[in-house]
Residue frames as qw, qx, qy, qz and C-alpha x, y, z in Angstrom:
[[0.091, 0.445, 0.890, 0.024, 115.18, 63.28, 52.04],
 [0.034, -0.646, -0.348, 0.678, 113.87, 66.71, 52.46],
 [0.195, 0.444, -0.483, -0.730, 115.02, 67.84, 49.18],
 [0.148, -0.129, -0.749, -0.633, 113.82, 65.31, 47.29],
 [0.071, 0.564, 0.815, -0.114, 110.05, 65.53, 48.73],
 [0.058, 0.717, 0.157, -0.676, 110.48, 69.07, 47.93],
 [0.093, 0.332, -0.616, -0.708, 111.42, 68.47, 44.78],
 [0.080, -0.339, -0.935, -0.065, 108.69, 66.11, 44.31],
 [0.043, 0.747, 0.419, -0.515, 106.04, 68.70, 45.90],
 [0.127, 0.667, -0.247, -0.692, 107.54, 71.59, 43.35],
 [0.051, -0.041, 0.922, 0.382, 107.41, 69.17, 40.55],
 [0.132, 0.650, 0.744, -0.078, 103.61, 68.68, 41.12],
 [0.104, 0.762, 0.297, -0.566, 102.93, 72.26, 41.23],
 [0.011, -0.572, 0.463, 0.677, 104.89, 72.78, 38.29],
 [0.012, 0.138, 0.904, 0.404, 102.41, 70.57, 36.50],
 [0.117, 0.752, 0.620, -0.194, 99.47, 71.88, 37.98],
 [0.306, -0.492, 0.261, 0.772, 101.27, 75.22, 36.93],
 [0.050, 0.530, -0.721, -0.444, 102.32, 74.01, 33.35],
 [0.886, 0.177, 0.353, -0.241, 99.71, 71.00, 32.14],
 [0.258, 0.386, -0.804, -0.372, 101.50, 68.35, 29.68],
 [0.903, 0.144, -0.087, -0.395, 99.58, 66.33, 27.85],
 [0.817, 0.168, -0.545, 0.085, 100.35, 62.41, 29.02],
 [0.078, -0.353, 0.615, -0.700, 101.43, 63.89, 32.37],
 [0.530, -0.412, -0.740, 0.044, 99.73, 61.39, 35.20],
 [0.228, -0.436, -0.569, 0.659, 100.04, 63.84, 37.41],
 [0.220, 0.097, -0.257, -0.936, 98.10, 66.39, 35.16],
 [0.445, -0.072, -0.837, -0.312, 95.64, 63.55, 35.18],
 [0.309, -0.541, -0.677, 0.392, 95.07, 62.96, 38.75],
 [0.174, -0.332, -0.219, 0.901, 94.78, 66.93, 39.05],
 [0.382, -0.039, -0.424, -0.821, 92.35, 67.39, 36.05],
 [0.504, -0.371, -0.750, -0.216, 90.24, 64.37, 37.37],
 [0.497, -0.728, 0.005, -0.472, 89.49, 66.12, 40.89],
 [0.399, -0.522, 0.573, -0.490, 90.03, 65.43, 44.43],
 [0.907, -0.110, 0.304, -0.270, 87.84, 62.37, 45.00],
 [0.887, 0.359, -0.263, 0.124, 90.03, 60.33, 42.19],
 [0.329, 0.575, -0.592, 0.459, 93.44, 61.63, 44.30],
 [0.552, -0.356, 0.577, -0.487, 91.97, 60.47, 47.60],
 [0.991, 0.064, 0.112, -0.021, 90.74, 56.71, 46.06],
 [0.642, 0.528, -0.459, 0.314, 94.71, 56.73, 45.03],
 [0.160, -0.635, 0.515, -0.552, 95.73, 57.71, 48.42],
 [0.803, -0.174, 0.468, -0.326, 93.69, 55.04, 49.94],
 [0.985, 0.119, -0.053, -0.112, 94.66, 52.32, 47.79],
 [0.590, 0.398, -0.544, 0.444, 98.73, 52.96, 48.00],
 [0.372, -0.472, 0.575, -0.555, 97.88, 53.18, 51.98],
 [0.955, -0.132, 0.251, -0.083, 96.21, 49.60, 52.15],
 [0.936, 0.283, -0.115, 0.177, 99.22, 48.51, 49.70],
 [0.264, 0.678, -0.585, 0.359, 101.58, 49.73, 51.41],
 [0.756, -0.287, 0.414, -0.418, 99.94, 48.33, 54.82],
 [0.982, 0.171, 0.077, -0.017, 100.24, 44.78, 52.70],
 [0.720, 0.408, -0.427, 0.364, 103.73, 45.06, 51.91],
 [0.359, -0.618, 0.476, -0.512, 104.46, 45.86, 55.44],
 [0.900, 0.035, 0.231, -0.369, 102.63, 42.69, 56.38],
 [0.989, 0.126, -0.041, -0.073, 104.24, 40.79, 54.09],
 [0.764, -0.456, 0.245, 0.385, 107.83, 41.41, 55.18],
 [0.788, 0.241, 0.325, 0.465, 109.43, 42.37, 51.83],
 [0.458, -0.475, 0.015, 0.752, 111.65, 45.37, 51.79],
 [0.059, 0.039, 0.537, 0.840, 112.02, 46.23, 48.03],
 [0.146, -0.500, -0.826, -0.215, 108.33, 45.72, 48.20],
 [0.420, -0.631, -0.487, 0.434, 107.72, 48.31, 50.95],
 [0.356, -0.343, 0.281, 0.823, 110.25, 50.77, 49.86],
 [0.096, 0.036, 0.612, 0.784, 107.93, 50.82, 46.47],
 [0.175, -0.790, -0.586, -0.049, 104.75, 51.33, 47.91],
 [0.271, -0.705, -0.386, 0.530, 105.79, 53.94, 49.96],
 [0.123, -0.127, 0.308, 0.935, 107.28, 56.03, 47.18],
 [0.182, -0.539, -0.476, -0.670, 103.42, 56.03, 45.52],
 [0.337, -0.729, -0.579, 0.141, 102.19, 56.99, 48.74],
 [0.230, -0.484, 0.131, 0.834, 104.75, 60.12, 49.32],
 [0.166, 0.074, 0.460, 0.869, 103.77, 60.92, 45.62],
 [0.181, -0.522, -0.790, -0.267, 100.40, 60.26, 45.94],
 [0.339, -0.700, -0.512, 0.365, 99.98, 62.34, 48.89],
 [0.239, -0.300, 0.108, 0.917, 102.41, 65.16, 47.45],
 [0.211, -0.378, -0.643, -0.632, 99.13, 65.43, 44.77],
 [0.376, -0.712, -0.588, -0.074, 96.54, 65.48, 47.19],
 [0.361, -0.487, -0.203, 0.769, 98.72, 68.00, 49.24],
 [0.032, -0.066, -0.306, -0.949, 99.24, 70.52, 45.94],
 [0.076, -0.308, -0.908, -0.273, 95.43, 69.67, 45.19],
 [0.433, -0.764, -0.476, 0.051, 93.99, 70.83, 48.47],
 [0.011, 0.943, -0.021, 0.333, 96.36, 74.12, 48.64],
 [0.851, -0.479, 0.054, 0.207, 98.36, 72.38, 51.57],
 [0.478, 0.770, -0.413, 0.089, 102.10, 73.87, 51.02],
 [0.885, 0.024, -0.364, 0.290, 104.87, 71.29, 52.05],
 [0.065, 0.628, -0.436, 0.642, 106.22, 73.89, 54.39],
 [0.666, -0.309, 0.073, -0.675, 102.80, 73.63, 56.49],
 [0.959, -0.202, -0.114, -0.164, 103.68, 70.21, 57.05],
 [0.585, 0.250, -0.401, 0.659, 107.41, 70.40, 58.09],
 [0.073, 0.457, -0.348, 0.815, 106.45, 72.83, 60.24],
 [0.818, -0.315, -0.033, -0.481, 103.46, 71.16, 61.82],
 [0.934, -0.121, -0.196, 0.273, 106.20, 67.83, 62.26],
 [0.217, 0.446, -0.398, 0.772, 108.75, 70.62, 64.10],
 [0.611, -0.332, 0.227, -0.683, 105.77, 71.25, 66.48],
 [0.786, -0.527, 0.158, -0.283, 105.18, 68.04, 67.63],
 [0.659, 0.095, -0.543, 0.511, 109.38, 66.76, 67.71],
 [0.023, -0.530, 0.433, -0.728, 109.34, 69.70, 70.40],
 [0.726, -0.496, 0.094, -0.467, 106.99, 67.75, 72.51],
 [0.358, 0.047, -0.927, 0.103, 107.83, 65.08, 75.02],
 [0.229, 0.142, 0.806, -0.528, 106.03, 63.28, 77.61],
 [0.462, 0.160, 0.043, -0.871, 102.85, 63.16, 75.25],
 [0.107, -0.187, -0.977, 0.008, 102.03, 59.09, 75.48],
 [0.556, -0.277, -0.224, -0.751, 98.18, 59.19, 75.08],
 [0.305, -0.177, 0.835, -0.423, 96.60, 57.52, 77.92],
 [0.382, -0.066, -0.768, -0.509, 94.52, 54.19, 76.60],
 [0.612, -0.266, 0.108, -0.737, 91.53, 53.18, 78.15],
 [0.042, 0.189, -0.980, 0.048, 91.94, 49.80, 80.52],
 [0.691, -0.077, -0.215, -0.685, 89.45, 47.70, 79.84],
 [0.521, -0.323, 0.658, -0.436, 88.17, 44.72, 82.38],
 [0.494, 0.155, -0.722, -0.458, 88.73, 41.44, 80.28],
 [0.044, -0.033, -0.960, 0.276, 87.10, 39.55, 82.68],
 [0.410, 0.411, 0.533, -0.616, 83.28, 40.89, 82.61]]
């Protein structure tokens, strides 16, 4: 899995890099930030819905535009796919770090 989100990540750059014309992802990168973040948010609620609705294949294909989507907004905002691997190393190393939830008195 690693490889291919790297490849995916290095792919982007290599378009932000290297523009081709017809390239969507030259697209989302020439239109700015704000346009890659309204993408982000909409393949997060649709994935959130195919969750919801139970359907695997369904799921399975959201999430790929979200991983892409995000791998744009990552290149976008300078963010190198290391910086996240290494930031998810740091917190597998923790344990015991259950946030504590605030109990709240359903009776009053």
């Amino acid at each position: 899995m690693n490889d291919t989100l790297s490849a995916l990540y290095q792919t982007v750059v290599e378009r932000r890099d290297n523009p081709q014309e017809g390239s969507y992802t030259c697209y989302l990168l020439d239109t700015g930030l704000d346009k890659i973040l309204k993408k982000v948010g909409e393949e997060s609620a649709e994935t959130i819905i195919a969750a919801k609705n139970g359907s695997k294949p369904e799921l399975v294909g959201e999430v790929g535009d979200l991983l892409y989507h995000l791998m744009v907004m990552l290149v976008s905002c300078g963010v190198e796919l290391e910086e996240i691997e290494a930031e998810l190393e740091k917190r597998s190393l923790k344990t015991g770090n259950l946030k504590k939830f605030k109990v709240t008195d359903k009776n009053t």
